[in-house]
Backbone as a printed PyTorch tensor [residue, N CA C, xyz], in Angstrom:
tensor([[[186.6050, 196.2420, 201.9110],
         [185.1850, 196.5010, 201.6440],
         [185.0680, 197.7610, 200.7770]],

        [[184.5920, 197.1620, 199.6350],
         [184.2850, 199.0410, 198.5470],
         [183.0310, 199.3770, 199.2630]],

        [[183.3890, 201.1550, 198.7390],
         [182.5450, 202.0610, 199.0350],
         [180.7770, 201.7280, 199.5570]],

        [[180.3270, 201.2360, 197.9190],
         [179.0780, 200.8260, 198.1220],
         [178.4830, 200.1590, 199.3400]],

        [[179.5180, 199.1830, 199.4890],
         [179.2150, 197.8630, 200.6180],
         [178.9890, 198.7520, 201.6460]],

        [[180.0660, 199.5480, 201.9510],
         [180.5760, 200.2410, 203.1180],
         [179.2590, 200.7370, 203.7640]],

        [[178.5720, 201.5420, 202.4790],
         [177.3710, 202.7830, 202.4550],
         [176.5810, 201.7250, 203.1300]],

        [[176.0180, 200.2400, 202.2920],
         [174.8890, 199.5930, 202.6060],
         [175.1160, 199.1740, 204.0380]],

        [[175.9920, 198.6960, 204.3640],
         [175.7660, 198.2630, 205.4760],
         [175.5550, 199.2610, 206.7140]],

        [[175.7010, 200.5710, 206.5140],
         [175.4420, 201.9330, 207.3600],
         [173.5360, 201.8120, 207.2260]],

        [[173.2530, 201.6300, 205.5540],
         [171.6840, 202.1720, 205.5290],
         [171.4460, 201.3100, 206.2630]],

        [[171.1580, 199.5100, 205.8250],
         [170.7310, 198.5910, 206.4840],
         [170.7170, 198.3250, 207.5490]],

        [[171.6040, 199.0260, 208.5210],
         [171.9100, 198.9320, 210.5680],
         [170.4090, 199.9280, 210.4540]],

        [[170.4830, 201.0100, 210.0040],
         [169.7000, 201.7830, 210.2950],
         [167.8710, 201.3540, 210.3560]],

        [[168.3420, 200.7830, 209.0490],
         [166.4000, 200.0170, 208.6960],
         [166.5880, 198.8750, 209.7490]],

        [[167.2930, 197.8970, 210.0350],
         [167.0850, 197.0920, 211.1080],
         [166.7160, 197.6460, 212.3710]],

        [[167.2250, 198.3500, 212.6540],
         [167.0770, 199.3580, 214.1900],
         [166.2240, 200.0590, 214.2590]],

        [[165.6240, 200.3060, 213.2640],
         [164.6150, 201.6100, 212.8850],
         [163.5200, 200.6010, 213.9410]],

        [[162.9780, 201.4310, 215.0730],
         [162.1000, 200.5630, 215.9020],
         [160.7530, 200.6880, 214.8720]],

        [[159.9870, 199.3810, 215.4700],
         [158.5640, 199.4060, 214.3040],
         [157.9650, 198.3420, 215.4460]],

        [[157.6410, 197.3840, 214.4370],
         [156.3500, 195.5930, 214.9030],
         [157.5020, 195.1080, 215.1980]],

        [[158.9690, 195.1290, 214.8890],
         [159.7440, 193.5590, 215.0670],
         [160.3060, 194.2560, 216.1700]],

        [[160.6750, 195.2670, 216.4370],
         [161.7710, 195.9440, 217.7010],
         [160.3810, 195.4890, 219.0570]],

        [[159.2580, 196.1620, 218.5050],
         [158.0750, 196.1390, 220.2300],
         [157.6730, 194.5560, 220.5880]],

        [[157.5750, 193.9020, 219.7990],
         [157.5840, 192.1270, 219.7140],
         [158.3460, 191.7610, 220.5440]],

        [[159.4800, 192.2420, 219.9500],
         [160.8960, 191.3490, 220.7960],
         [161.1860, 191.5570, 222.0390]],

        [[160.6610, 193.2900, 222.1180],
         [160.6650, 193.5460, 223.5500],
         [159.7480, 193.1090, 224.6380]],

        [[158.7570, 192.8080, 223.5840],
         [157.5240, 192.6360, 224.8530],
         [157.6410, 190.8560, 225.4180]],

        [[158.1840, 190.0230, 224.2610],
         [158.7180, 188.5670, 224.9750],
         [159.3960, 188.6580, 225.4690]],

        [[160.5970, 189.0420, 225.7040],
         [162.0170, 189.3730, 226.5510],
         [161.3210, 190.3520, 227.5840]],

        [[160.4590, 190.4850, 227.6370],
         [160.1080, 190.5410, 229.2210],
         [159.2170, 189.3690, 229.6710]],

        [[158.9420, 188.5640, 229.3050],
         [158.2430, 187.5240, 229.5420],
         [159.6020, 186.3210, 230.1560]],

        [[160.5950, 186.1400, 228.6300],
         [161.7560, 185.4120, 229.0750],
         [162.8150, 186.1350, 228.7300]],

        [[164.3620, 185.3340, 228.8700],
         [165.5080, 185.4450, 227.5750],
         [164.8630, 185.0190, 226.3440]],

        [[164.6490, 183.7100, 226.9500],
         [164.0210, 182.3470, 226.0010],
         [163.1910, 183.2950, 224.6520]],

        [[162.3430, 183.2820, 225.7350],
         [161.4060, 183.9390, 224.5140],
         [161.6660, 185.3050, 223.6200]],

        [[162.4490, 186.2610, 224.4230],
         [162.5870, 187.3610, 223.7290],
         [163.8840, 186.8660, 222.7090]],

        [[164.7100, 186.2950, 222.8860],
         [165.6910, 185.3880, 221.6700],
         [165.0100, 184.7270, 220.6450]],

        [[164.3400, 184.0690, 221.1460],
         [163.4970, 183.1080, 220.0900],
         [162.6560, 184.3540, 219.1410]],

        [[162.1760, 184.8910, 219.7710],
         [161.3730, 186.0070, 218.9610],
         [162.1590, 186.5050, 217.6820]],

        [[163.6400, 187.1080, 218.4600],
         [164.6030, 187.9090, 217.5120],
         [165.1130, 187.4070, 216.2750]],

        [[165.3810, 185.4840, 216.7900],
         [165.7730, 184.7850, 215.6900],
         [164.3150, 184.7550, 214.8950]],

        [[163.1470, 184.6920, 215.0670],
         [161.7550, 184.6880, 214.2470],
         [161.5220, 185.6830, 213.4530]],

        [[162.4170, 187.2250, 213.8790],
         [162.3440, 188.2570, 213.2130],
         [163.0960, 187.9740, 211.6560]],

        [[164.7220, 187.7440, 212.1950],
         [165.5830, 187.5470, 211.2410],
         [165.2550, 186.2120, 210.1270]],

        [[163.9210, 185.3650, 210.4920],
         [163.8150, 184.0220, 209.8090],
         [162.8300, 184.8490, 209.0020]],

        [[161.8600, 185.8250, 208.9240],
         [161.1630, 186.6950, 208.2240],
         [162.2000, 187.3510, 207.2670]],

        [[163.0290, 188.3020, 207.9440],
         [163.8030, 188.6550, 206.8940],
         [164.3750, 188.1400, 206.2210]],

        [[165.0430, 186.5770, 206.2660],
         [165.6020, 186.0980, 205.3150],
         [164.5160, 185.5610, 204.0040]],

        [[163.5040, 185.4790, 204.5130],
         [162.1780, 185.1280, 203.4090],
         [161.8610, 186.4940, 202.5450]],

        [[161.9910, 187.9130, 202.8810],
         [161.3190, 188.8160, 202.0190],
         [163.3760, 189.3100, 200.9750]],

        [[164.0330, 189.1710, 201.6240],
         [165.6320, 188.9460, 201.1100],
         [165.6450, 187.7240, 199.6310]],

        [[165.3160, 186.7640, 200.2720],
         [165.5910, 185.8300, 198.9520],
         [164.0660, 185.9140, 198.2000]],

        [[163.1560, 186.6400, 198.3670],
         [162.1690, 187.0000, 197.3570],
         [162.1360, 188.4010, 196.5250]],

        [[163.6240, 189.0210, 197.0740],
         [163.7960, 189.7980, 196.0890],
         [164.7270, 189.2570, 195.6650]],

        [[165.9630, 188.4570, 195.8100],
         [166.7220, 187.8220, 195.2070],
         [166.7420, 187.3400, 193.9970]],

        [[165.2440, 186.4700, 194.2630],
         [164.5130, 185.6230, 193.0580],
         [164.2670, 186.2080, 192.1010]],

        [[163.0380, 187.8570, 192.8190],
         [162.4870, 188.6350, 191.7660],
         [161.0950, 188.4460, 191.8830]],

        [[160.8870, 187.7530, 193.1510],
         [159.7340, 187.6640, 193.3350],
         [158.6270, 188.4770, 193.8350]],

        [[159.5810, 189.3460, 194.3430],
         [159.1350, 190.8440, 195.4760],
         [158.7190, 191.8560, 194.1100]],

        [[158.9610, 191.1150, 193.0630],
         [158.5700, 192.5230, 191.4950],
         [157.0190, 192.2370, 191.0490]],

        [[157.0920, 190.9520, 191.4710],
         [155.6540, 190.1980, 191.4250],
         [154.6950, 190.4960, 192.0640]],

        [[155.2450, 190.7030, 193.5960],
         [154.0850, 191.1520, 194.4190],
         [153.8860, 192.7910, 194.0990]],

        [[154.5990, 193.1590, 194.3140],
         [154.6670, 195.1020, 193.8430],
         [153.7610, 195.4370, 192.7530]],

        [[153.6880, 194.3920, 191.5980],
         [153.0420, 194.8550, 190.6280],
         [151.8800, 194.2440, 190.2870]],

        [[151.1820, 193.2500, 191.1340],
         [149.7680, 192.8520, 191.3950],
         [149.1190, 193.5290, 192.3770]],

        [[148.6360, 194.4480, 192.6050],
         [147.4760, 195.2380, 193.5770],
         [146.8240, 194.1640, 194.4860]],

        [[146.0170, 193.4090, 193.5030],
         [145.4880, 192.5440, 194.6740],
         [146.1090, 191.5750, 195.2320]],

        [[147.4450, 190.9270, 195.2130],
         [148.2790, 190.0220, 195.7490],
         [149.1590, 190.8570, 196.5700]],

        [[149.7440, 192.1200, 196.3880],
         [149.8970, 193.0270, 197.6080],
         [148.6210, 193.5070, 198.2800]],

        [[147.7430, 193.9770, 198.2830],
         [146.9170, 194.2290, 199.3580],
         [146.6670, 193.1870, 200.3440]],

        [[146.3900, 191.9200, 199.7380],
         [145.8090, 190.6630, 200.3170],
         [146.9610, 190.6370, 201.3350]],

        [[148.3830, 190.6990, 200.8360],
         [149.3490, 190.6300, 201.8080],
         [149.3240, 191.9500, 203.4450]],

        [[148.9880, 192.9810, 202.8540],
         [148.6520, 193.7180, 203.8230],
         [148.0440, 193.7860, 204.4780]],

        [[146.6320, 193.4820, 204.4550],
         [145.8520, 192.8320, 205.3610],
         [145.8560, 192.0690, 206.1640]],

        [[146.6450, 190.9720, 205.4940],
         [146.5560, 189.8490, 206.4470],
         [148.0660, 190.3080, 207.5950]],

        [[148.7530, 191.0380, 207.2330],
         [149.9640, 191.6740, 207.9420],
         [149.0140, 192.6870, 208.9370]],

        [[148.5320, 193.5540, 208.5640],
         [147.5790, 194.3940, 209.0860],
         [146.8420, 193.2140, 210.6130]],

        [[146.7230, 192.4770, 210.3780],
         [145.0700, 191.5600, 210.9520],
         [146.0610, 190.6430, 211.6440]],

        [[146.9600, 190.4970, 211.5220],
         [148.0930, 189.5560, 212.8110],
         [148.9470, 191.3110, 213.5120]],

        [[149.5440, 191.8010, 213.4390],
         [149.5950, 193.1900, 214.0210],
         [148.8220, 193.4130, 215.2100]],

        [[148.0450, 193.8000, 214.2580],
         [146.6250, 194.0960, 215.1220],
         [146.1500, 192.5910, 216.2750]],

        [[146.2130, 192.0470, 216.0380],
         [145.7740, 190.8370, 216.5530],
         [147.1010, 190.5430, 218.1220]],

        [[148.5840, 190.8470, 217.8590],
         [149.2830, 191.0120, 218.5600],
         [149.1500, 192.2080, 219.6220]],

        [[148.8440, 193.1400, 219.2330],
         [148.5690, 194.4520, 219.8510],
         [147.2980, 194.2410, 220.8820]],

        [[146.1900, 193.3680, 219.9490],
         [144.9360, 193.6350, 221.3970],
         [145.8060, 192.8200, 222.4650]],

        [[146.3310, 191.6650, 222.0170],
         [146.6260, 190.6080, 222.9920],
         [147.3610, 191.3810, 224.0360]],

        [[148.4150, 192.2450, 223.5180],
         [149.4210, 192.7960, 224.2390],
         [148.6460, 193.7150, 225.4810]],

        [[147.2740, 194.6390, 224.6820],
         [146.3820, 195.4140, 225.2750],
         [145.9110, 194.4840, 226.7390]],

        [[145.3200, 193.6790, 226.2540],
         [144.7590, 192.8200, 227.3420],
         [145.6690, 192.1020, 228.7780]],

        [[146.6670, 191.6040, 227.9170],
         [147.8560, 191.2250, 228.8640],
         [148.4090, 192.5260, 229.7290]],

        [[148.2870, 193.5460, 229.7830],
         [148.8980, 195.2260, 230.1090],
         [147.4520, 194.6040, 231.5420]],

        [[146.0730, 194.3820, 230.6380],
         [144.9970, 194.7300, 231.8940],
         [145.2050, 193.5980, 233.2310]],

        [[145.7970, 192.6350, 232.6270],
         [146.0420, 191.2930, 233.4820],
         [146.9680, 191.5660, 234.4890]],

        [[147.8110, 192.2820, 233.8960],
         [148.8900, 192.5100, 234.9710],
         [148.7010, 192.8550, 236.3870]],

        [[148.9500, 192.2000, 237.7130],
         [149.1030, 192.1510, 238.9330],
         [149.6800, 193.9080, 239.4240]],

        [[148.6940, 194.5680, 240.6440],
         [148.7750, 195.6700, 240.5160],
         [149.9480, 195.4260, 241.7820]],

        [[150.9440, 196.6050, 241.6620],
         [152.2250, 196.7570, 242.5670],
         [151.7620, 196.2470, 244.1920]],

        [[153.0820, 195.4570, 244.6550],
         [152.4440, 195.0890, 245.8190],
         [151.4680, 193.8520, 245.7440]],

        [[150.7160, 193.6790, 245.1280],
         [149.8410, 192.7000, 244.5760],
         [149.7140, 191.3630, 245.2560]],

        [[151.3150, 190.9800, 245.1140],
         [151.5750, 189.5490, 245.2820],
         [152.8430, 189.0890, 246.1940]],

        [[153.3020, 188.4900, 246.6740],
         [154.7480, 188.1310, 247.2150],
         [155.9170, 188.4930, 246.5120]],

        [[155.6810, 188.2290, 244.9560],
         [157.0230, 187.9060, 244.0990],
         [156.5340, 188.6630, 242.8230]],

        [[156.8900, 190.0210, 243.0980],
         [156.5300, 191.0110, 241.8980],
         [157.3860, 190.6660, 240.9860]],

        [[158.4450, 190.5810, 240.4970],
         [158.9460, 189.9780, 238.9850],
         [158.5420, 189.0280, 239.0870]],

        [[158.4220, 188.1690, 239.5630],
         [157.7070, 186.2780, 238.6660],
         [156.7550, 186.8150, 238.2440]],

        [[155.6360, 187.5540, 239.4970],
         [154.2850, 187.7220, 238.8570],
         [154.4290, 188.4090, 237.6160]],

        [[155.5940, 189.2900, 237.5720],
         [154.9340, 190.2210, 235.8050],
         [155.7260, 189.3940, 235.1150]],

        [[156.2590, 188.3110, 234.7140],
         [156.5170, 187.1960, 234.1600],
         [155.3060, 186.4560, 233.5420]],

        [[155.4570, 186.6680, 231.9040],
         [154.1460, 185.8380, 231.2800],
         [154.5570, 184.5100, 230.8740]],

        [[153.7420, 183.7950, 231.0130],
         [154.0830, 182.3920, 230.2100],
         [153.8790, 181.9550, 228.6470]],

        [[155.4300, 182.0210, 227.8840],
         [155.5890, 181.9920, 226.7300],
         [156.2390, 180.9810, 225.9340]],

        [[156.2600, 180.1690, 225.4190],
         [157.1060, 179.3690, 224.7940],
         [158.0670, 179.4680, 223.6150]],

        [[159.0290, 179.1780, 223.8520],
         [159.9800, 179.5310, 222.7310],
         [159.4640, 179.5640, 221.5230]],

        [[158.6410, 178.4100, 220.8090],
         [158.0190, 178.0260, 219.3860],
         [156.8200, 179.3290, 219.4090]],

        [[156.3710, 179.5000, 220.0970],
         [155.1380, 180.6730, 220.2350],
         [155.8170, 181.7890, 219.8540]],

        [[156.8640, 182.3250, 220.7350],
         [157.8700, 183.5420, 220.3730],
         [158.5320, 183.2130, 219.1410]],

        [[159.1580, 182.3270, 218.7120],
         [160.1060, 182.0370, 217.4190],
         [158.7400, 182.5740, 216.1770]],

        [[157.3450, 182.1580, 216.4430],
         [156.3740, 182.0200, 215.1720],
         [156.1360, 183.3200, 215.5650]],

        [[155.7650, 184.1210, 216.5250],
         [155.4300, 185.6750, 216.6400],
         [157.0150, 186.4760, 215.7750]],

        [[157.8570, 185.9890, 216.2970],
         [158.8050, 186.9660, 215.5600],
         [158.8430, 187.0810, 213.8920]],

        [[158.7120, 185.4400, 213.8460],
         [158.4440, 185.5430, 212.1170],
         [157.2780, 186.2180, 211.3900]],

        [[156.3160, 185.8460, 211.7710],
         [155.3960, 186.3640, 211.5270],
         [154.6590, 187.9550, 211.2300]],

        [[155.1880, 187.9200, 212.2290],
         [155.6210, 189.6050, 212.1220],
         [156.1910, 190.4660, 211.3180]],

        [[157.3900, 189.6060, 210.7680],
         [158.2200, 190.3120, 209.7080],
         [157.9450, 189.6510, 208.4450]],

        [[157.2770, 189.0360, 208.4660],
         [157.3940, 188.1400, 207.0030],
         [156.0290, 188.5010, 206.2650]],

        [[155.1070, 188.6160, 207.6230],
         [154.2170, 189.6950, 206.9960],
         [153.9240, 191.1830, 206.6650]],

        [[154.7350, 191.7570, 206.9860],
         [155.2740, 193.0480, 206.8430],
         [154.9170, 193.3400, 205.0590]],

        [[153.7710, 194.0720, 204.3820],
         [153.8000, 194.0690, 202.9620],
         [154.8550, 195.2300, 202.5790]],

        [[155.2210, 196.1630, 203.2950],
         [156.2670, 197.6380, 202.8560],
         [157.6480, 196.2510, 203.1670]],

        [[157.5850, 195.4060, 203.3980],
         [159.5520, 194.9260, 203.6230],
         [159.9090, 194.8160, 201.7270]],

        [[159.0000, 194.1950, 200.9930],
         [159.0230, 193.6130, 199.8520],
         [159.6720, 194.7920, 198.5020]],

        [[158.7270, 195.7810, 198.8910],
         [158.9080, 196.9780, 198.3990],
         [160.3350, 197.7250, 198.7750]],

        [[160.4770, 197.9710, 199.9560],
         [162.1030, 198.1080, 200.6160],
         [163.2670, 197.6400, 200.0470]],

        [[162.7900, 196.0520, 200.4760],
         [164.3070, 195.3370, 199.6870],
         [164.4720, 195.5260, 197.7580]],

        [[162.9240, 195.2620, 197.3430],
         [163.1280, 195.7820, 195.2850],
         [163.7180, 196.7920, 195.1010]],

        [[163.7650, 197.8830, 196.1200],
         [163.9140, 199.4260, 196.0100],
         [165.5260, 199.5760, 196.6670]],

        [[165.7310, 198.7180, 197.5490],
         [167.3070, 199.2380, 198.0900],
         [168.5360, 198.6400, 197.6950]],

        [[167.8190, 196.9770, 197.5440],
         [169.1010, 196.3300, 197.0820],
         [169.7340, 196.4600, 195.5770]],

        [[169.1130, 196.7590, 194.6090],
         [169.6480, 197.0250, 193.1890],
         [170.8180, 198.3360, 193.2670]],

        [[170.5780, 199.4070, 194.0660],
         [171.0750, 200.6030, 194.4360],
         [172.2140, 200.5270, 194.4690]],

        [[172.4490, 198.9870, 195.0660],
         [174.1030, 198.8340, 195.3370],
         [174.9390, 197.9410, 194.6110]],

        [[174.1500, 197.5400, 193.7020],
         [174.8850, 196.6700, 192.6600],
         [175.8220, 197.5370, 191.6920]],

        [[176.9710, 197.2660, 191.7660],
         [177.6890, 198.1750, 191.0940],
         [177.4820, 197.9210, 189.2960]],

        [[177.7070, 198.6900, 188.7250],
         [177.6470, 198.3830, 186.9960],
         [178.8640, 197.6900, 186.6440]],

        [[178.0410, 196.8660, 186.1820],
         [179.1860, 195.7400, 185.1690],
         [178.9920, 194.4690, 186.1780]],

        [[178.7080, 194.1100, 187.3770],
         [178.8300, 193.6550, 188.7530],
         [177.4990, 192.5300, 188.1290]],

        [[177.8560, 190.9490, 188.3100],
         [177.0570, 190.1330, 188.3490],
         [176.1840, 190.4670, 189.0540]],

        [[174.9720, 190.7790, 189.0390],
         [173.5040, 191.1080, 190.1660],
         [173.0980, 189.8890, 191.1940]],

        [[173.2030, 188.6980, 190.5570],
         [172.8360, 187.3870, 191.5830],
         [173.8020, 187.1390, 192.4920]],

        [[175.0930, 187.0940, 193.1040],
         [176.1610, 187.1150, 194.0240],
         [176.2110, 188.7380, 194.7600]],

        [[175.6980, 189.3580, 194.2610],
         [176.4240, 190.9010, 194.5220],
         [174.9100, 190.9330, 195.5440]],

        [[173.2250, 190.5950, 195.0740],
         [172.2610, 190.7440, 195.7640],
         [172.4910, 189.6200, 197.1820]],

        [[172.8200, 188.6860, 196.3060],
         [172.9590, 187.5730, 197.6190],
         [173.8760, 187.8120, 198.8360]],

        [[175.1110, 188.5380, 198.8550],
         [175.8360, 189.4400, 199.5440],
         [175.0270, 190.6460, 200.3840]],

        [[174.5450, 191.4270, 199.5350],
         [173.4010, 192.2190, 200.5310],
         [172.4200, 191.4960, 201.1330]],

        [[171.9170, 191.0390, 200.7330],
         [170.7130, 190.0160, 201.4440],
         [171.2930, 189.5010, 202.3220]],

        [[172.3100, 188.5860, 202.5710],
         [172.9480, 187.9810, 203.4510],
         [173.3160, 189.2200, 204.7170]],

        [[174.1560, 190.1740, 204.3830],
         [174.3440, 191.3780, 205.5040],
         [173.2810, 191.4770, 206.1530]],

        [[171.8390, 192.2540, 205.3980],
         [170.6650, 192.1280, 206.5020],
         [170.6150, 191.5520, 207.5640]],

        [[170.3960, 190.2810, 206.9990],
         [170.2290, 188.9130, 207.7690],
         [171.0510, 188.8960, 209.1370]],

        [[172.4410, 188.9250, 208.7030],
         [173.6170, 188.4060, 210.0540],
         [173.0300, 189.7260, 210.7150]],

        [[173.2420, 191.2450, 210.0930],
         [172.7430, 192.5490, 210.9870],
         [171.5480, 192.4420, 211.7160]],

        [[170.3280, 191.7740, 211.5820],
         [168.8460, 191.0990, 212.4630],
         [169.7020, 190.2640, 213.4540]],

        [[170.5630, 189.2370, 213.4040],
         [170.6130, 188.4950, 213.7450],
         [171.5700, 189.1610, 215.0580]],

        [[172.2190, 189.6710, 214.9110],
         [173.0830, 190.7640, 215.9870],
         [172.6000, 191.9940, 216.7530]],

        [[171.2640, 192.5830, 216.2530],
         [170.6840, 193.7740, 217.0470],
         [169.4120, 192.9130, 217.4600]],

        [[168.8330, 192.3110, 216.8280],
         [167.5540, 191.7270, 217.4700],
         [167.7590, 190.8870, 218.7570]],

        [[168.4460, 190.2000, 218.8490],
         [169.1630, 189.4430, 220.1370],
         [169.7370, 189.9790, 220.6890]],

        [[170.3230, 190.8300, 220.9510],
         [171.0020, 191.8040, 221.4200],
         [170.1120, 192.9870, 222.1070]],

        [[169.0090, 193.1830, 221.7490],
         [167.8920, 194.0390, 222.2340],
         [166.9420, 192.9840, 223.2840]],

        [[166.8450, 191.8430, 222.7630],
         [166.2170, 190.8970, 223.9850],
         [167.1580, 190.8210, 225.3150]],

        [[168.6810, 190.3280, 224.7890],
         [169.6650, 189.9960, 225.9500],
         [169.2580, 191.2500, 226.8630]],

        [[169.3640, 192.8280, 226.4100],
         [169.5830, 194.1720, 227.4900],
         [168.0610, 194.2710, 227.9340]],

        [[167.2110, 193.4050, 227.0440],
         [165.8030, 193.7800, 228.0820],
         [165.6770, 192.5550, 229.3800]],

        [[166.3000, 191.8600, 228.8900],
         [166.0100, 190.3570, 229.9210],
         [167.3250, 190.8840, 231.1250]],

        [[168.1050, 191.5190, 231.2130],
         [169.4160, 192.2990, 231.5580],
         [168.6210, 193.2800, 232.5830]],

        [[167.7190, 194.0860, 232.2810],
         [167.1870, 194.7710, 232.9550],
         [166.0540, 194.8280, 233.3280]],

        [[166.0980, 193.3030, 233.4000],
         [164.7800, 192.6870, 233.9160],
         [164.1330, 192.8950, 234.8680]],

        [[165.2420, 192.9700, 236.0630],
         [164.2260, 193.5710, 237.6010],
         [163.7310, 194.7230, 237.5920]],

        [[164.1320, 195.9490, 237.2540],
         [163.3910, 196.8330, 236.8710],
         [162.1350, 196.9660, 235.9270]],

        [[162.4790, 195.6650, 234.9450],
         [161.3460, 196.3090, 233.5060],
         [160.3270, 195.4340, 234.1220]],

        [[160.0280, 194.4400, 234.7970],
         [159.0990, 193.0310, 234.9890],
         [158.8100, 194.0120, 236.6230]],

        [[159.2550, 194.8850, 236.9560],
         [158.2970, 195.3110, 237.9220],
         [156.8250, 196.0520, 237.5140]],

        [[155.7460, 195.2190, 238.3780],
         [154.2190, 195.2830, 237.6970],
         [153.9680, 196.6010, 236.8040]],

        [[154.3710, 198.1900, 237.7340],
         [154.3050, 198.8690, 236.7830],
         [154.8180, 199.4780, 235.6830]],

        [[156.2130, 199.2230, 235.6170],
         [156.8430, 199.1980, 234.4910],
         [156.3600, 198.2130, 233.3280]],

        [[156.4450, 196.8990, 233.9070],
         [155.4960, 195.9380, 232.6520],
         [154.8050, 196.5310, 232.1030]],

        [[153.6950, 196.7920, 233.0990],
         [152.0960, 197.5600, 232.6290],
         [152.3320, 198.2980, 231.7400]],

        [[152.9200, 199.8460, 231.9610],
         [153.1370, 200.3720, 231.2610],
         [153.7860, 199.8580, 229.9320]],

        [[155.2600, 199.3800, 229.9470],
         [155.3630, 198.8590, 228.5920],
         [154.6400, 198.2210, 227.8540]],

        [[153.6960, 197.3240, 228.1040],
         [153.0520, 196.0580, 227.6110],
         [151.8380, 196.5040, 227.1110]],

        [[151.4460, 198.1390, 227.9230],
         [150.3690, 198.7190, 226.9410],
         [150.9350, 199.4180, 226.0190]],

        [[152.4580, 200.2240, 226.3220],
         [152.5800, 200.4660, 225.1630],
         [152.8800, 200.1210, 223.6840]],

        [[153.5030, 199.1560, 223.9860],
         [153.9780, 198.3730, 223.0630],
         [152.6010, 197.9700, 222.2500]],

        [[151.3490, 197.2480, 223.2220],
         [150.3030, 197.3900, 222.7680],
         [149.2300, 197.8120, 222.0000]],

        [[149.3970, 199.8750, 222.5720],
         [148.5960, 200.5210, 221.5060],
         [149.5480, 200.6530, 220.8140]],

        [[150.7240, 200.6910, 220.6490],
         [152.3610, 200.8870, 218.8510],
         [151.6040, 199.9210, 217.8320]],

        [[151.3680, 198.6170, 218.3280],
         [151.1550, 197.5140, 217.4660],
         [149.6720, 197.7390, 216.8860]],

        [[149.0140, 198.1140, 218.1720],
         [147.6550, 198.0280, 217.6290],
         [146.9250, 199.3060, 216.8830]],

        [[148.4520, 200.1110, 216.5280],
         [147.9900, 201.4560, 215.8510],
         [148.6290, 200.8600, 214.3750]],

        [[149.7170, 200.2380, 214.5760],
         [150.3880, 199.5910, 213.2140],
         [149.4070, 198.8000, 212.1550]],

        [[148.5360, 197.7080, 213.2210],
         [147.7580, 196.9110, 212.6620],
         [146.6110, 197.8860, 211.7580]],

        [[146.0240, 199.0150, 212.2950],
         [145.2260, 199.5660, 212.0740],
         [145.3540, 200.1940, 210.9190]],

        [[146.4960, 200.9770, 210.8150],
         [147.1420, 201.7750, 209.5460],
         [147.3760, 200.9430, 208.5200]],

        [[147.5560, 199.3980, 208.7080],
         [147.8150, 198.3090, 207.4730],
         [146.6640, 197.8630, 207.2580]],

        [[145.8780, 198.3200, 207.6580],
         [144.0730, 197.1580, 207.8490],
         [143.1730, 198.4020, 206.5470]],

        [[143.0890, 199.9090, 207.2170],
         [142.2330, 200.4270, 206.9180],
         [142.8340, 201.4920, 205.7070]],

        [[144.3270, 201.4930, 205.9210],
         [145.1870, 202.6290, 205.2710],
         [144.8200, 202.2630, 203.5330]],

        [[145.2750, 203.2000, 202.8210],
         [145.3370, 203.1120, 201.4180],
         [146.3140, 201.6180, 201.3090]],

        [[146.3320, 201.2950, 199.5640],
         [147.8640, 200.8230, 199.3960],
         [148.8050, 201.3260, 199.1440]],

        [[150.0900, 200.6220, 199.9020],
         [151.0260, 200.8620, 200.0580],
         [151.8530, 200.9120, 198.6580]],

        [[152.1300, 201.7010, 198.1890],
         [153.3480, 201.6770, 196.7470],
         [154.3420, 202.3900, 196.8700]]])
């Protein structure tokens, strides 16, 4: 592995891990299921492979440099965010108070479906308008000179991808792992609002914020 590679795949662990909308998502289904918090993770990484091969294309130069075809994108990223976050808000108020019930983990157990979690994870990331900008801006960096650009991007793009595909599932498995603790009512609670107001401060900053360049 040359240098470059070496470097990218250090930055890229980092931007994958970097907690944000796709890390509090994943966590907040993987306390619901495995099921779901997996399904989520793979929904994350099915986003990233969509804003990856739209810079690949060159398509991510397109959106960057239309104002109103990036904003429109932010918004509507902004307005599902946000839209995840009240839900999350509300689900925090639903939650069964300690003691509550017979079977405190079932009860803080939400009912989620894999396809529900798989479309929240994507969604999430695919609407993301700063990913587009990220990948135009990081992946050229590492194309070496003289270095075909279409195999050499498709190589980085691809790393992302398998790297989502190994920390995002991997962050569901240790939350579903420490499940009896986290699915107790007030631990839920607590997480499920926080995760809640994270998202529903995210949504807000993409809704009302300037644009992003």
């Amino acid at each position: 592995m040359d240098a470059q590679l070496t470097a990218f795949v250090g930055v890229a662990a980092g931007m994958v891990a970097l907690p944000g909308a796709d890390f509090t998502v994943v966590v907040r289904n993987a306390l619901a299921s495995r099921s779901a918090g997996v399904a989520t993770a793979l929904g994350v990484a099915g986003g990233l492979l969509v804003h990856t091969a739209l810079a690949v294309a060159g398509l991510a130069a397109v959106l960057v440099a239309v104002p109103v075809l990036f904003r429109t994108v932010q918004l509507l990223g902004g307005a599902y965010v946000l839209y995840l976050g009240i839900g999350a808000l509300l689900a925090a108020r639903r939650r069964p108070e300690p003691g509550s019930g017979p079977d405190e983990e079932t009860g803080a157990r939400a009912t989620k479906g894999t396809g529900q979690a798989l479309r929240q994870g994507f969604l999430t990331n695919a609407l993301n308008p700063k990913a587009p900008v990220l990948f135009l801006s990081l992946l050229p960096q590492f194309v070496p000179d003289g270095a075909a650009p279409l195999p050499r991007t498709l190589l980085l793009a691809a790393i992302v991808v398998v790297l989502a595909l190994i920390w995002f599932p991997a962050v569901a498995l240790l939350v579903d792992r420490l499940g009896r603790w986290l699915r107790r009512p007030r631990t839920a609670r607590a997480i499920e609002g926080g995760s809640g107001a994270a998202l529903t401060a995210l949504g807000l900053v993409l809704v009302t914020g300037p644009l992003l360049r």
